[in-house]
N, C-alpha and C positions, 0 to 999 in steps of 0.2 A: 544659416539654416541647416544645411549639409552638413556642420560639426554636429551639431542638436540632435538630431536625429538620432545618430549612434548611442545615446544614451536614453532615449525612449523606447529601442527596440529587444524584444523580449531574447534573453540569452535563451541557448537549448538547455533543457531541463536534464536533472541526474538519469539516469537508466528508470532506478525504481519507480520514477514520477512518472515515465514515461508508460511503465508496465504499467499502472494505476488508471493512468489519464485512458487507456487503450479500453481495458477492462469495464471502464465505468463510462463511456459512452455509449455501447451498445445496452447497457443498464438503462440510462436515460430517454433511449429513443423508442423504449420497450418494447423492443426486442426481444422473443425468446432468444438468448446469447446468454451459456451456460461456464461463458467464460471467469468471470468473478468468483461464480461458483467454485471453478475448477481450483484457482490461483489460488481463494480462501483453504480450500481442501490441502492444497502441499502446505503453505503456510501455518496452518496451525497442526499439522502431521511434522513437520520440521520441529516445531514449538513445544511439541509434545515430546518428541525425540530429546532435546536439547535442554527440557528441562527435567525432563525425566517420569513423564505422567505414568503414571499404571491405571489408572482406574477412569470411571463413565465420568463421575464425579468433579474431578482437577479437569480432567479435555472440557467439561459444559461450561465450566469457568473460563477456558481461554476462548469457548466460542461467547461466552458472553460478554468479555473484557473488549476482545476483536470481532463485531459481528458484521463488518465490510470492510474492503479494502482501502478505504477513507483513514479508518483507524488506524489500520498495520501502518498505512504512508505517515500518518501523523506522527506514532512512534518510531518509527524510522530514522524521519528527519528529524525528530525531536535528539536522536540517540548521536545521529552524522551530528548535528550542529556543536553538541557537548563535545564530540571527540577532536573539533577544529578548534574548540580553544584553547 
């Protein structure tokens, strides 16, 4: 039983997941926590930087593409999983 175990027990999660899972339960418990808010804020301000936005236009795109932190995680890991194989 004591072997067993160690293989039903949940590993620690990457950093980002962690930043995600943090963010998004005070979301849940509705909570004014204007955290998500903030996190979404740098992440599509970096995204913008990095792809090169200039205009209102391309930024409503990336908040529409990414409009919580569920999605940024989703493409994330989507991106980690590609680069491990």
């Amino acid at each position: 039983m004591e072997a067993l175990k160690g293989s039903f027990e949940c590993k620690p999660s990457s950093w980002y997941v962690q930043i995600v899972d943090a963010v998004s339960v005070a979301r849940r418990g509705n909570q004014e926590d204007a955290s998500e808010d903030a996190l979404m804020s740098l992440v599509r301000d970096e995204m913008a930087q990095f792809y090169d936005i200039a205009n209102d236009r391309e930024f409503g795109q990336i908040k529409q593409k990414y409009p919580n932190a569920r999605m940024v995680l989703y493409k994330v890991s989507d991106k980690v999983e590609e680069m491990d194989r």
